[in-house]
C-alpha positions in Angstrom: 11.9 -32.8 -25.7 12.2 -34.1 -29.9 15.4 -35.6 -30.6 15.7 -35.0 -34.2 19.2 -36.4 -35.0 19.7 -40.0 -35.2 21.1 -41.1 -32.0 20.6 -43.4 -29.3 17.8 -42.5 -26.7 19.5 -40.3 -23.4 19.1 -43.1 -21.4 21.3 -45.4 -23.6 23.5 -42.8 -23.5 27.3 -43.0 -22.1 28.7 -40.4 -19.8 28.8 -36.6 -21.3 32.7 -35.8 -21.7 31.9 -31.5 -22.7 29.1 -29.9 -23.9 30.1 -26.5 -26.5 28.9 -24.8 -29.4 28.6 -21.9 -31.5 24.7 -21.0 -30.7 25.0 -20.8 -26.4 23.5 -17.9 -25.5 20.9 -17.1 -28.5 17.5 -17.2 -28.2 15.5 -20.4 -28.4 13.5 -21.4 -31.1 9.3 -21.0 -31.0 7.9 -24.6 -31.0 4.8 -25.8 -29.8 5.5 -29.5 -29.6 7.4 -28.5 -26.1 7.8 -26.2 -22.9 10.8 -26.5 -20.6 12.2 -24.6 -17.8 15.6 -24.6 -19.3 18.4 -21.9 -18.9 18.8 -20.0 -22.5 22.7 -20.8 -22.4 21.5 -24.6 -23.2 19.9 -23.4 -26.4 22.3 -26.0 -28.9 25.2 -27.8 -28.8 26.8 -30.9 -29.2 26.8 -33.7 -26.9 30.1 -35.7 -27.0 30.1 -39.2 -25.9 32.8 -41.4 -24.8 34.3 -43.2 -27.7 32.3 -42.4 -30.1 32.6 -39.3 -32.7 30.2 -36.5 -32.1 26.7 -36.5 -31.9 24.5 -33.9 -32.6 21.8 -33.2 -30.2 18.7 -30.4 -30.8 16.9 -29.0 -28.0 13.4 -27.0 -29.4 11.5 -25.5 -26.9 9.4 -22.3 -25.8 9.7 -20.0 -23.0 7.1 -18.4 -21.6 7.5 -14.6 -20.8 5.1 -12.8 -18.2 4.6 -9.0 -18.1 5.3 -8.0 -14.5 4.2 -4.5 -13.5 6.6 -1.7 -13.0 7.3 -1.2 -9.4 7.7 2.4 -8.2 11.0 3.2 -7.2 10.3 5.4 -4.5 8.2 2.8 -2.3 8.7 1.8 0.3 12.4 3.5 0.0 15.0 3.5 -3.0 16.9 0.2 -3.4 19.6 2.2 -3.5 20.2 3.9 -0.3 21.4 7.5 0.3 23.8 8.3 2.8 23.2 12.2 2.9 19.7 11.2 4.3 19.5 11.8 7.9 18.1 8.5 8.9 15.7 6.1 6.7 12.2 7.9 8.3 12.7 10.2 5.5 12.2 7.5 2.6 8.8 7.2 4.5 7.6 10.0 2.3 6.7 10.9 -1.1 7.4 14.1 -0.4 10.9 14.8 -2.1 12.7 17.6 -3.1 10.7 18.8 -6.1 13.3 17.9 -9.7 13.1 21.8 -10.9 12.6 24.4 -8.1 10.1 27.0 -8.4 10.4 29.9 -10.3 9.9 33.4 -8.9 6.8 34.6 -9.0 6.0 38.2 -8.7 2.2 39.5 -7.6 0.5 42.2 -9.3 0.5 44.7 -6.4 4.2 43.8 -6.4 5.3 45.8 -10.0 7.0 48.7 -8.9 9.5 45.9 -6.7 10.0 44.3 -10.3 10.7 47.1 -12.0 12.7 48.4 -9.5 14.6 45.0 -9.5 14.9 45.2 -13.7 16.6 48.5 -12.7 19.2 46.9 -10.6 20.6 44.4 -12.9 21.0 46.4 -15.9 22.9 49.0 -13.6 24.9 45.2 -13.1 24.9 44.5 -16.5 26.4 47.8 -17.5 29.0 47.6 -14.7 30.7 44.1 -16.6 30.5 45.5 -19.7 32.3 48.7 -19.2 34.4 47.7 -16.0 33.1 50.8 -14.4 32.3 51.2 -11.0 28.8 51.6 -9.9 28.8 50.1 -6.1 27.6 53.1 -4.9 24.7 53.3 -7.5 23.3 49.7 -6.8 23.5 49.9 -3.4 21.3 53.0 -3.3 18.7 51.0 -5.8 18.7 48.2 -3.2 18.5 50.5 -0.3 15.6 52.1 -2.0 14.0 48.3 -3.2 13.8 47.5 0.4 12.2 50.2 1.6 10.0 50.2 -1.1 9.0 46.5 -0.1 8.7 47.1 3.3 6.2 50.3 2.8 4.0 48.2 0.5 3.6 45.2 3.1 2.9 47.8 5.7 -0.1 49.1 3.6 -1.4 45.4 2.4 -4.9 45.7 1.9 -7.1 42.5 2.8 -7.5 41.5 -0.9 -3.7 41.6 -1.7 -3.3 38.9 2.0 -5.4 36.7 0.4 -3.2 37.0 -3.1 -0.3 36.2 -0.4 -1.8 33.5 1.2 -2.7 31.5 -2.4 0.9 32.1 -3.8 1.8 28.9 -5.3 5.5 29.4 -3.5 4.3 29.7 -0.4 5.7 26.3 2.3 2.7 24.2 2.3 2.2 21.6 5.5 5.0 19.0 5.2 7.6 21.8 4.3 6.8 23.1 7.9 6.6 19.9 9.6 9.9 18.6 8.3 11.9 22.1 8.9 10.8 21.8 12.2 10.8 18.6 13.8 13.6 16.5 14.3 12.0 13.4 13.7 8.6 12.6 11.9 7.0 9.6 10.4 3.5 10.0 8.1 0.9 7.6 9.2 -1.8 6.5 6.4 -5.0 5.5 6.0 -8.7 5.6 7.7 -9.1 2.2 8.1 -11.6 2.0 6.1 -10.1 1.3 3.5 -9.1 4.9 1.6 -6.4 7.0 2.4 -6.6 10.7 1.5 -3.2 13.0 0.0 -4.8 15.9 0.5 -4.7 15.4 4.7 -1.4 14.1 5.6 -0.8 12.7 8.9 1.8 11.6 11.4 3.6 11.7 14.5 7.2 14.0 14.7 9.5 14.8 17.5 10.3 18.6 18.8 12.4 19.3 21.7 12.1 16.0 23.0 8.7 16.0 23.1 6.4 13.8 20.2 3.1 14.9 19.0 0.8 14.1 16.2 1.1 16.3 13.8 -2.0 16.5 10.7 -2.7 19.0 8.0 -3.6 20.1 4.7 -1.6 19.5 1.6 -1.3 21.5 -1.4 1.0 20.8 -4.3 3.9 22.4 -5.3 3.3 21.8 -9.4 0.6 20.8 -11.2 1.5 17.0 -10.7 1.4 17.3 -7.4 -1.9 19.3 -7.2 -3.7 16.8 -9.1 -2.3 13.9 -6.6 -3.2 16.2 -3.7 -6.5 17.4 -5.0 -5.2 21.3 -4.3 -5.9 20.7 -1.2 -9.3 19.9 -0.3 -9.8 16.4 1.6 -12.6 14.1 1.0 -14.6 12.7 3.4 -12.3 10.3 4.1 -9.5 12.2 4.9 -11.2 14.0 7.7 -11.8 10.1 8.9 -8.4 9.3 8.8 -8.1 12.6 10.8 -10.5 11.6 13.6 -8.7 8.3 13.5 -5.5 10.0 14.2 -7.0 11.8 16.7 -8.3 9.4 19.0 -5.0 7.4 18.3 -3.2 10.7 20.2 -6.0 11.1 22.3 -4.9 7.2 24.0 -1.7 7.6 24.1 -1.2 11.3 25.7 0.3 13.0 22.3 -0.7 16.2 22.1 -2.5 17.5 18.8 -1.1 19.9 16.0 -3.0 21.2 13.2 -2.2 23.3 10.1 -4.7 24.9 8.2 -3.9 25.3 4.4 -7.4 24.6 2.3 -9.8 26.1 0.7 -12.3 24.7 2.0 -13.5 21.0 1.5 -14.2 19.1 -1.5 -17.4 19.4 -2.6 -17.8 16.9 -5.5 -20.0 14.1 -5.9 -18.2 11.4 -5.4 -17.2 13.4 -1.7 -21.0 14.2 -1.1 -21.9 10.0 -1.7 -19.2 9.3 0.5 -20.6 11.6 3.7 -18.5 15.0 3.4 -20.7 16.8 6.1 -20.8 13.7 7.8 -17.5 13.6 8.5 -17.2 16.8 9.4 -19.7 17.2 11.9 -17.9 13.9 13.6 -14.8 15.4 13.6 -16.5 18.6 15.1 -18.0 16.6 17.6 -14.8 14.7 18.6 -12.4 17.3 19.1 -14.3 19.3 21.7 -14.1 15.9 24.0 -10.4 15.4 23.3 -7.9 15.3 26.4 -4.9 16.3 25.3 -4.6 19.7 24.5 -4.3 20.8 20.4 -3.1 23.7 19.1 -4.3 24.8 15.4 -2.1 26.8 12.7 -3.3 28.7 10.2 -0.5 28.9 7.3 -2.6 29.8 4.0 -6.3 29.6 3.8 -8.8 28.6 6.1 -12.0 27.5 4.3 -14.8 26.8 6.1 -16.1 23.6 7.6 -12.8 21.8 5.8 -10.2 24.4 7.8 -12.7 23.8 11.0 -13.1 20.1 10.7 -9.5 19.7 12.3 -9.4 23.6 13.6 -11.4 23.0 16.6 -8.5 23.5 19.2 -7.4 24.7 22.6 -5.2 27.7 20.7 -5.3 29.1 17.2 -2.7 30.6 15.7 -2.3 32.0 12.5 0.5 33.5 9.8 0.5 37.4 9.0 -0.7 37.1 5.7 -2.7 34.2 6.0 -6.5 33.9 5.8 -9.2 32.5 7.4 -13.1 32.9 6.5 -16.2 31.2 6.2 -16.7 31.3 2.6 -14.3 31.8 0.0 -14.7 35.6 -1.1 -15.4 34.4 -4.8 -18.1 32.3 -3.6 -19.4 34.8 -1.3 -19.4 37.2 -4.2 -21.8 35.0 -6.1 -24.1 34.6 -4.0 -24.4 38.0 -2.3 -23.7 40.0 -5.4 -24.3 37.5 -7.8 -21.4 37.9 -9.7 -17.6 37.4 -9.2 -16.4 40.5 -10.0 -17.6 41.3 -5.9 -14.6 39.0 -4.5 -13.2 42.5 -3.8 -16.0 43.9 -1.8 -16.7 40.3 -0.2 -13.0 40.3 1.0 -13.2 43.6 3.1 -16.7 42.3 4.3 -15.5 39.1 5.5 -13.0 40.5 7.9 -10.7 37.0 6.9 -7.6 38.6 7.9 -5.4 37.8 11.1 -5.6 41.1 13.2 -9.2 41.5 12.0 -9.8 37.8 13.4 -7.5 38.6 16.6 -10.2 41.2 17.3 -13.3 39.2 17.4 -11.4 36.7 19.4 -11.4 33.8 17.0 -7.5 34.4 16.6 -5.2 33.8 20.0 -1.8 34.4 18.1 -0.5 36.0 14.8 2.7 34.7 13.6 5.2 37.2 12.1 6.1 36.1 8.5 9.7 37.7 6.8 9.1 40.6 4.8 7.4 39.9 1.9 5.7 37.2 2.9 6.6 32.9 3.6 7.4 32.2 0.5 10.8 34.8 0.4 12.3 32.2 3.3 10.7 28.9 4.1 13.6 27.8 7.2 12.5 31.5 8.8 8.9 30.6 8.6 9.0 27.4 10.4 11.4 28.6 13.1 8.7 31.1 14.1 5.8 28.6 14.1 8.0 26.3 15.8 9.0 29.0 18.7 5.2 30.0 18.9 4.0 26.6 19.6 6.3 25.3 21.7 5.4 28.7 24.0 1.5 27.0 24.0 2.1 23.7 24.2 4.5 24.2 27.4 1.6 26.0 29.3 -0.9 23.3 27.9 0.7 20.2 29.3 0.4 21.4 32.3 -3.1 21.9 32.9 -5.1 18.7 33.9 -7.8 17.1 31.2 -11.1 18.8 32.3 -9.5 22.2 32.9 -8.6 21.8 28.6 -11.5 20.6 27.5 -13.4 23.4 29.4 -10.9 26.1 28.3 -11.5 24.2 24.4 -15.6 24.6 25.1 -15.3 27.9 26.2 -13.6 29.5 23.8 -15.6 28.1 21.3 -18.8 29.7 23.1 -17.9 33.0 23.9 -17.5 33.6 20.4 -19.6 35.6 18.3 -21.4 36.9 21.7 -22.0 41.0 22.7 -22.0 42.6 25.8 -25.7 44.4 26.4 -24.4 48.2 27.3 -25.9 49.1 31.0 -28.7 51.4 31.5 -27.8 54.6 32.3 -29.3 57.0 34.8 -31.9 59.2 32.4 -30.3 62.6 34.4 -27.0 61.4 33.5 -27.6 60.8 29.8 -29.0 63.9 29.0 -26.1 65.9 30.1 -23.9 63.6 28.1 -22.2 64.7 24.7 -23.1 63.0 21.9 -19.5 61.1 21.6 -20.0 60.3 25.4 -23.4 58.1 25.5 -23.1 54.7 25.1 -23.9 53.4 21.7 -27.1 52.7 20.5 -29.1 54.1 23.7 -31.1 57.2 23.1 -32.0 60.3 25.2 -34.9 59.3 27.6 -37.5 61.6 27.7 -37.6 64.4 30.1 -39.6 64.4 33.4 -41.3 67.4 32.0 -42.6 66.2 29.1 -46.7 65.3 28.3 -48.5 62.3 28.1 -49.5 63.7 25.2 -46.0 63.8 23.5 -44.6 60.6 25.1 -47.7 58.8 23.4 -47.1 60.7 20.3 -43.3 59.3 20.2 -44.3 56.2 20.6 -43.3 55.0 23.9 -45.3 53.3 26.7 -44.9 52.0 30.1 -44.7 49.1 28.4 -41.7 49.8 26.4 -41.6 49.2 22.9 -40.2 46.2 21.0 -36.6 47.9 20.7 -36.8 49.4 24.1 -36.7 45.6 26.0 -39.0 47.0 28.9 -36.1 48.5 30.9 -35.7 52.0 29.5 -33.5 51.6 27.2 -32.9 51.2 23.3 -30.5 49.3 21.6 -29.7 47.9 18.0 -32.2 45.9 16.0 -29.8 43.2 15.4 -29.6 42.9 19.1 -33.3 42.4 19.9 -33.6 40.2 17.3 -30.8 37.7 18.7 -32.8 38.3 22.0 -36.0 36.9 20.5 -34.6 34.4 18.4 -33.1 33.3 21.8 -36.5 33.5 23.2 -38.0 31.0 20.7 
């Protein structure tokens, strides 16, 4: 501290009577002769001792100012609390109520329902401006828009399900989770130091039972896209997956899964870190779990990403959602070697539910409200709620082997074919055509010569697509026979 008036030292001093002033409260002076840790209130003033007249005192000194980083609001929880929240697991989150909600978006096989629509509300418009009544016309426009709608999702081809199932409305994994469980808190990280947005997972509370709940994430806007990486998980979210995992797997929780990517991400950074490494642990892992798992489908299924946390006692999946092994763009490319095949691709993929519930891959499909999830979020996740709970009930009662046998199984039986039986050469030939089993053809008759036997190729040896026991069946098949073989 410089005194720079000429008075005694403090020390010398009497007792203060007051202390006031016209400059409290403004800012100090810059001087580099001194640094205190004063209050900016004691900026000037005059010191007053006893007996004496007044003395004027001047304090210079410096304060040093540090930039503190801006804390985010939202984390851990508001500092100002909300009491419309149910509880303070919600502040948990970062999921919040998005600020503007989505606009409706209408798909292309979906014009005649707009225009239809456009119809409707200038018939409403013309009704305020004249005062005239027309009840009875809007009502038959509505009448008409529904069936309309409800004709056009009866007749959805596979490439308009997959338009569905990559609407940007449509309730993406925490939407679900929180419409349906009565409490849920998200668990983070992988332990290894990462945690992944794009896999979200955590432990919620249905009908007073808890499980561990784990999915995909997609954004609802473009801001949340890019925090969520639209949805495809890096190597180590599948880790904090598998950590998850074995977390329920010790404590008896049983395992639910919702499928919503498509597929996973396949940068560089993802391939340094492992990608089909952590995959093929999580493959590996799931098949040995004891506590049963049942795995949703509510958008797309890509791949190994969809697979890497799809491996589960009972999959289920949403009417318009899609499931496949390659995207049908990609598949496209490479098949066709252009995009403009996605079409084609799509029909050849066979990536919708009922198609999948044929070849067994499917257990369940999941009614969605006309015109698809995105037309009524709360219905959605009522139904996959009701559908699970009908699984899970019959799961947790079966012992650990029988489900990770039942798990196995249904996993191998897939992708298998049934070798027709050989049929009694007298039989077949009296058969119609529609009547003999396919892919077995007419044996020669008893009458016949060497002569013309040798001539149509056949021998006692039987030829390559005859298998030796009479009987003929599809290339494909004896190739998956020899490949067996070797």
């Amino acid at each position: 501290m410089s005194v720079c008036s000429p008075i005694r030292a403090a020390s010398q001093l009497p007792a203060v009577r007051s202390l006031h002033g016209d400059a409290l409260g403004q800012s100090l002076k810059s001087s580099n002769s001194v640094s205190l840790p004063i209050p900016k209130a004691l900026s000037a003033g005059q010191i007053l001792p006893a007996g004496t007249g007044p003395q004027k005192l001047q304090i210079q000194a410096k304060i040093l100012k540090t930039k503190r980083a801006p804390r985010d609001p939202d984390y851990p929880w508001p500092d100002k609390y909300n009491a419309e929240e149910k509880g303070f697991l919600a502040f948990l989150s970062k999921f919040k109520d998005v600020a503007k909600p989505a606009k409706p978006m209408a798909l292309p096989f979906e014009k005649p329902l707009v225009d239809l629509e456009k119809k409707i509300d200038e018939v409403r418009q013309l009704a305020d401006k004249t005062g005239m009544d027309f009840t009875d016309q809007v009502q038959e426009l509505q009448d008409k828009y529904e069936q309309l709608k409800r004709d056009i999702y009866e007749r959805i081809t596979p490439v308009q399900r997959l338009s569905v199932a990559r609407h940007p409305n449509r309730p993406t994994f925490l939407d679900h989770v929180l419409n349906m469980t009565d409490k849920w808190v998200e668990l983070h990280g992988d332990r290894g130091g990462y945690d992944d947005p794009a896999l979200v997972c955590g432990i919620g509370r249905m009908e007073g039972m808890s499980f561990m709940f784990m999915g995909h994430q997609k954004g609802r806007n473009t801001k949340e896209n890019i925090y969520r990486n639209f949805g495809m998980p890096t190597p180590n979210g599948y880790r904090k997956a598998l950590r998850m995992m074995r977390h329920a797997d010790h404590h008896g929780l049983p395992i639910i899964t919702f499928v919503d990517t498509p597929g996973a991400y396949a940068g560089v950074t993802a391939e340094e870190l492992g990608q089909g490494e952590a995959i093929a642990h999580n493959l590996r892992e799931m098949f040995g779990l004891k506590v049963p798992s049942v795995s949703v489908v509510i958008g797309e299924g890509g791949s190994g990403g969809a697979l890497a946390i799809g491996c589960c006692n009972k999959m289920l999946m949403l009417e318009n959602a899609v499931y496949f092994v390659a995207s049908p763009e990609a598949c496209a490319a490479i098949l066709w070697k252009t995009a403009a095949a996605a079409p084609k691709a799509t029909e050849a993929l066979r990536i919708t539910a009922d198609q999948l519930q044929k070849l067994g891959v499917v257990d369940e499909i999941i009614p969605e409200p006309l015109g698809g999830a995105h037309n009524d979020h709360m219905a959605t996740s009522l139904a996959i709620k009701s559908a699970i709970m009908a699984h899970m009930k019959d799961l947790v009662q079966k012992d650990e082997q029988r489900i990770i046998c039942e798990r196995v199984g249904k996993f191998r039986q897939m992708g298998g074919f049934t070798v027709p039986p050989k049929v009694d050469p007298a039989r077949q030939r009296a058969l119609k055509k529609r009547d003999r089993p396919a892919g077995q053809s007419i044996p020669a008759s008893p009458s016949s010569t060497p002569s013309s036997t040798a001539a149509s190729g056949s021998s006692s040896l039987g030829s390559p697509s005859d298998n030796g026991n009479g009987a003929t069946y599809p290339s494909s098949v004896v190739s998956a026979d020899a490949g067996s073989r070797s």
